[in-house]
Structure formats: C-alpha cells, structure tokens
TORTIMAR-89279 format. One record per residue (C-alpha): residue number from 1; residue in three letters; x, y, z. Coordinates in pm, whole numbers, plus 50000, padded with zeros to 5 digits. Each point is the difference from the previous one (the first is absolute). Layout:
# TORTIMAR-89279
NUM|ALA|X|Y|Z
...
***
This chain:
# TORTIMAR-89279
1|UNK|76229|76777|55399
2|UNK|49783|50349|50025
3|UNK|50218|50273|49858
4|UNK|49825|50243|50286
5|UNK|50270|50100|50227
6|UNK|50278|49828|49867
7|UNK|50325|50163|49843
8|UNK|50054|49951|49643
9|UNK|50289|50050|49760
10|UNK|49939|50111|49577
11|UNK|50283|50016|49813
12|UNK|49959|50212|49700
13|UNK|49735|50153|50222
14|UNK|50011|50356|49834
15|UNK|49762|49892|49694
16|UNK|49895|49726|49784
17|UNK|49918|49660|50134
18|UNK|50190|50081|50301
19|UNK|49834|50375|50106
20|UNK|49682|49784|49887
21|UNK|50095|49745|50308
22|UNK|50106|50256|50232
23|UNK|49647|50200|49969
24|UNK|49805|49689|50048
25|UNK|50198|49874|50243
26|UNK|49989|50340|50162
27|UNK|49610|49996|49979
28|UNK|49992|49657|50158
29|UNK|50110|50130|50338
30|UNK|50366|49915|49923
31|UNK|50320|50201|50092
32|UNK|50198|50058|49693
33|UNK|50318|50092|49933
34|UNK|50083|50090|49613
35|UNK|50385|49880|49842
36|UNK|50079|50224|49721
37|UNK|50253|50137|49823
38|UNK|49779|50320|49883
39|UNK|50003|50250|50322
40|UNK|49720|50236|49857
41|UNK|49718|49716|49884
42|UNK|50092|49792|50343
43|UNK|49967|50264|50240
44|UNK|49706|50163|49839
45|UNK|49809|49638|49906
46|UNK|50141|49884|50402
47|UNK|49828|50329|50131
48|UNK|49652|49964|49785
49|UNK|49979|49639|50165
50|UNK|50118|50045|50356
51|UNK|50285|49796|49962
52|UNK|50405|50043|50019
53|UNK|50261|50027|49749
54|UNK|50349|49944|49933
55|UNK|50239|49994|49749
56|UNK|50112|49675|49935
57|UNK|50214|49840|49742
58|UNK|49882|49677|49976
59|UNK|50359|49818|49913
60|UNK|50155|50171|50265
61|UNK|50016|49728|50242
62|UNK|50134|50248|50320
63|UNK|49746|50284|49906
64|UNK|49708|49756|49985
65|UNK|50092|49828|50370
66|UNK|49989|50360|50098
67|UNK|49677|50091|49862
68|UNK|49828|49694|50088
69|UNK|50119|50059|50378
70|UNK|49890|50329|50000
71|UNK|49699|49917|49818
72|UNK|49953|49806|50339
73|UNK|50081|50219|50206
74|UNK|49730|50212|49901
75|UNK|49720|49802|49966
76|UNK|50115|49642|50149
77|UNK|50118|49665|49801
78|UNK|49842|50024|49643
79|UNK|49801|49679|49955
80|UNK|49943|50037|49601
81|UNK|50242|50103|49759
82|UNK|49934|50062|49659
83|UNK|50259|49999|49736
84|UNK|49896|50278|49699
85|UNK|50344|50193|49931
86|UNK|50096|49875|49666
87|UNK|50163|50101|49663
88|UNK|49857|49923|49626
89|UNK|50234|50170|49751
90|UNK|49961|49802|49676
91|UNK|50339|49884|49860
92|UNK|50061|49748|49717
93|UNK|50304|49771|50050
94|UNK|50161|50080|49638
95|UNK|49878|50351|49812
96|UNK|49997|50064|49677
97|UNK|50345|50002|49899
98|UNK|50093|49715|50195
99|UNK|50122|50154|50314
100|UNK|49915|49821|50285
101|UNK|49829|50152|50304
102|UNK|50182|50124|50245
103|UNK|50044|49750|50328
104|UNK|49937|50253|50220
105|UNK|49657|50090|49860
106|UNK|49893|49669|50090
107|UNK|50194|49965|50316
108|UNK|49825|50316|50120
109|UNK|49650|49875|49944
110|UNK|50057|49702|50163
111|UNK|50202|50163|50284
112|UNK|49663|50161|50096
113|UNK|49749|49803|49920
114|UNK|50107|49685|50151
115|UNK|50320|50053|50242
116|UNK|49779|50301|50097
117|UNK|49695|49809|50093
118|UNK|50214|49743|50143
119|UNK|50166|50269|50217
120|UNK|49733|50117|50176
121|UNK|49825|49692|50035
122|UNK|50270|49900|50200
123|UNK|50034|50264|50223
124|UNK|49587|49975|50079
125|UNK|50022|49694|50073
126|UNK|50284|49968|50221
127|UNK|49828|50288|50238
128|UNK|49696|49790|50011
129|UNK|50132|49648|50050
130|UNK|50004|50027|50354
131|UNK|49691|50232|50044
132|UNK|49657|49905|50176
133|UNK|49771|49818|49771
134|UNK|49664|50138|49869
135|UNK|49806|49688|50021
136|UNK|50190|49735|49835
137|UNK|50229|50230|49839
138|UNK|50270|50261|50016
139|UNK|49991|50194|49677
140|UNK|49988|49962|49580
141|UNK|50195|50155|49776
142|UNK|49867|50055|49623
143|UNK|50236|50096|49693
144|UNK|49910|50105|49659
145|UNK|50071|49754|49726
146|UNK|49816|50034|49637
147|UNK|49876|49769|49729
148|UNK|50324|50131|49789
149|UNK|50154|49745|50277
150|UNK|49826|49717|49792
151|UNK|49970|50169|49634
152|UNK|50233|50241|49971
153|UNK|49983|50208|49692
154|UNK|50335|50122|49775
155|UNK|50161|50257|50189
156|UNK|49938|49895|50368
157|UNK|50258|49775|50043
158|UNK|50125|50142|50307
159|UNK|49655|50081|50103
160|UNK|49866|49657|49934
161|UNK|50309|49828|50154
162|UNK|49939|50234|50331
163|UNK|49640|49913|50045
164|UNK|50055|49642|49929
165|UNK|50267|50008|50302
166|UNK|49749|50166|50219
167|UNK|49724|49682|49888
168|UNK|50315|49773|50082
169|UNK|50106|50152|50317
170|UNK|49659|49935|50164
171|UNK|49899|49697|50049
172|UNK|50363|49923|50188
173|UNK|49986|50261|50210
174|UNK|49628|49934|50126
175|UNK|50138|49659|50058
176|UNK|50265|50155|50201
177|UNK|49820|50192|50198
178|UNK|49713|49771|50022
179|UNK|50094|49928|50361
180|UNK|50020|50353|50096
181|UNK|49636|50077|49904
182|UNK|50083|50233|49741
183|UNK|49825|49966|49689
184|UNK|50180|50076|49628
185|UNK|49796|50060|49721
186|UNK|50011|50181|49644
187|UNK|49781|50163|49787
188|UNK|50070|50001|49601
189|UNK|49779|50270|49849
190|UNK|49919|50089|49651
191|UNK|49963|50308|49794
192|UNK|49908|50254|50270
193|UNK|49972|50368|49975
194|UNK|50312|50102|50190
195|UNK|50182|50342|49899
196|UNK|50164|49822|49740
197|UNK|49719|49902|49856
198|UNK|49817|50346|50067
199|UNK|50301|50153|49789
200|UNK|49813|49803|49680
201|UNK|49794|50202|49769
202|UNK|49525|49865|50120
203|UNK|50044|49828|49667
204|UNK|50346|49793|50074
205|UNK|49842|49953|50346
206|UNK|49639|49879|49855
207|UNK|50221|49748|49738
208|UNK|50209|49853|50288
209|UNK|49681|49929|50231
210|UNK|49804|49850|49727
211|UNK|50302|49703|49967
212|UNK|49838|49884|50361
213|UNK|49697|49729|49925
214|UNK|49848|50162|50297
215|UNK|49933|50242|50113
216|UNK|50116|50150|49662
217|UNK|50201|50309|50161
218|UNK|50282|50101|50229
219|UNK|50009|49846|50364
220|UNK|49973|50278|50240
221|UNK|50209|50077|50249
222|UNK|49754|49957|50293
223|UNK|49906|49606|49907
224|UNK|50382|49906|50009
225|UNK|49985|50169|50374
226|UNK|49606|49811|50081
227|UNK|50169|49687|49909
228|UNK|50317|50093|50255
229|UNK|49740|50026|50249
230|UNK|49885|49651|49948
231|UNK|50306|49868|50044
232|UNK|50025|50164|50314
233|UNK|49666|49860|50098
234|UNK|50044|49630|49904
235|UNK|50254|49806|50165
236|UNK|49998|49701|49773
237|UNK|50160|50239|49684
238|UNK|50368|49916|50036
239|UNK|50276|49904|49796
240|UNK|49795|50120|49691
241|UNK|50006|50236|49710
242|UNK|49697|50120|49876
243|UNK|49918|50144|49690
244|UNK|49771|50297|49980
245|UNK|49950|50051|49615
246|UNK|49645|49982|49872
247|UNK|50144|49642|49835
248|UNK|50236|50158|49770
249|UNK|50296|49831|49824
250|UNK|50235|50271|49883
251|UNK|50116|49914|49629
252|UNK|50351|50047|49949
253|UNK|50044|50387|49860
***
C-alpha cells in the first residue's frame, strides 16, 4: 500500500519512535491521528504535522473503541496502525535486601506494553475486516517489540517478558487475519535515541551506541519510522518481527 491518502493510527504518537512515525507518515500524504496520554506534546506534535490527536489510554479497552471510531470518523477507516505506547521502568525481581519486587510493577509494564498493543490491534482490525480492499489488501498493523524481547538484560524482566509477548502475539494473529487481508507485523528495535535515552549524559549516549557493530551509535528515530514505511509498501512482510539494531546483541547488564 501507498500511505498517500490513507488514515493512519500512532500510538505513542506524541514523541519518540511513535511522533517519529506519525511525522513521516504525515509527510507521506497520510492522515494521522496521534494516541497519547501527554495532552500538551500530542496536540502540539498533532498540530506541527497536520494530523489529529486524542487522548488515549491504551489498556482501556472502551476508550480505545471510542477513539479508534472517532479516529474514523474523521478521516475514514485507518488502514495502518502502529503500536509505539510503551513503558521501560527498570525493576529487578529481588533488591538488595531480599525483598522481592512488587507484582504490580511488573503487572503494569506488561498491562501496557502487551494487553495495550493487543487492545488496539483489535479494535483496528475489527473496523477494517469488512472494509474495501486496497489492491489485495485491507490494512497492516505494526507494533513495537525490542531485542530485550530476545536478550533481555537484569532488570527488564517485565519489559523483556512484554516485548517477547508482542514477538509471540504476531505471527497468530497475521495468521488469523490472513483471510481478511490485513497484514500483522513487528518491529524489534535497538538502542535508539528516544527521550529516555536523550535524558543520558553525550558521553553515556556515545558508550551505549558504540555496543552496536554497526553503525556504532544510537538508531534514530526517523529509520525505525523509514522502515514502517516499507512495511507499508511491501505486501509480502507479514507475520514477522524485524530487528532494527545495527547487529547488536545486548550483554546482560
């Protein structure tokens, strides 16, 4: 599919990966519509892009059917989605008097990283099942996973169990809606400079890029939204997670 003209969904749309997405998206000729739970950087990033916003709770599963309706309302069924709300609090399992964690640190991580993906995946797709194909399809959906999914490091448990749901999670649900023409993919990045990272002193920055074989640096924002746009493009990507990480293999601390 050509993102030109059609409507499109970020989650997480206000910065990051996902206000990455939603500008290039936005560039491409699509109509976007931001999720976010931060008013002030969604409306103003929605505005600087020409796209919509709404505040949106991703694991809110009435609030998101809303949204997503209203979403089409506005600009007509989205045909892409793309999943970038997400959580990364470190937390180790025991600390250092023994103590463990508690469950609801790690059911809250979970709770919006995968259930929340899930959630609106769901809800796009069941607007679009019975939509007017482009071509030979109806629509593709695209969620964040990371490489933590496959070597998570001490202290993202939670984080690594989430993202490993999310690389679980699709392949079975592109199989599902294989005969609805909706495509389901994932994308597991690296070390990219997201505000979280930004909040890192150039030198802590520098040292984290340099563990990538190459290139030897952060990932940037805007080549985690070029490669959402070739998924868009290619109709044989489905049922995949891709890594986007410059080859690195994260050690584990």
């Amino acid at each position: 599919m050509k993102v030109e003209g059609l409507a499109a969904i970020v989650t997480g749309g206000a910065s990051g990966l996902g206000g990455a997405t939603a500008a290039h998206l936005a560039g491409l000729g699509g109509k976007v519509t931001i999720f976010d739970l931060d008013t002030d950087k969604g409306e103003a990033h929605a505005a600087k892009i020409g796209g919509r916003f709404a505040k949106v709770d991703v694991t809110d599963e009435d609030g998101v059917a809303r949204a997503v309706e209203e979403a089409e309302a506005a600009n007509g069924k989205a045909r892409i989605l793309v999943n970038c709300a997400g959580i990364a609090p470190p937390r180790k399992m025991v600390d250092r008097d023994g103590n463990p964690a508690p469950l609801a640190d790690f059911a809250r991580i979970v709770n919006i990283n995968l259930i929340g993906s899930y959630n609106v995946l769901s809800k796009f797709a069941a607007r679009i099942i019975d939509a007017d194909p482009i071509g030979e399809e109806r629509g593709v959906a695209i969620s964040t996973a990371s490489v933590a999914a496959y070597e998570g490091q001490i202290g993202q448990a939670g984080y690594a169990a989430s993202k490993a749901g999310v690389v679980g999670m699709t392949l079975p649900i592109a199989r599902e809606m294989a005969r609805h023409g909706i495509r389901v993919m994932a994308i597991a990045p690296g070390l990219f400079l997201t505000p979280m990272m930004e909040s890192f002193s150039p030198e802590v920055q520098e040292s984290l890029g340099k563990q990538a074989p190459f290139p030897s640096r952060l990932g940037k924002p805007d080549e985690y939204a070029q490669l959402v746009e070739s998924i868009v493009a290619n109709p044989m990507l489905n049922g995949e997670t891709i890594r986007l990480d410059g080859a690195i293999r994260m050690a584990p601390k």
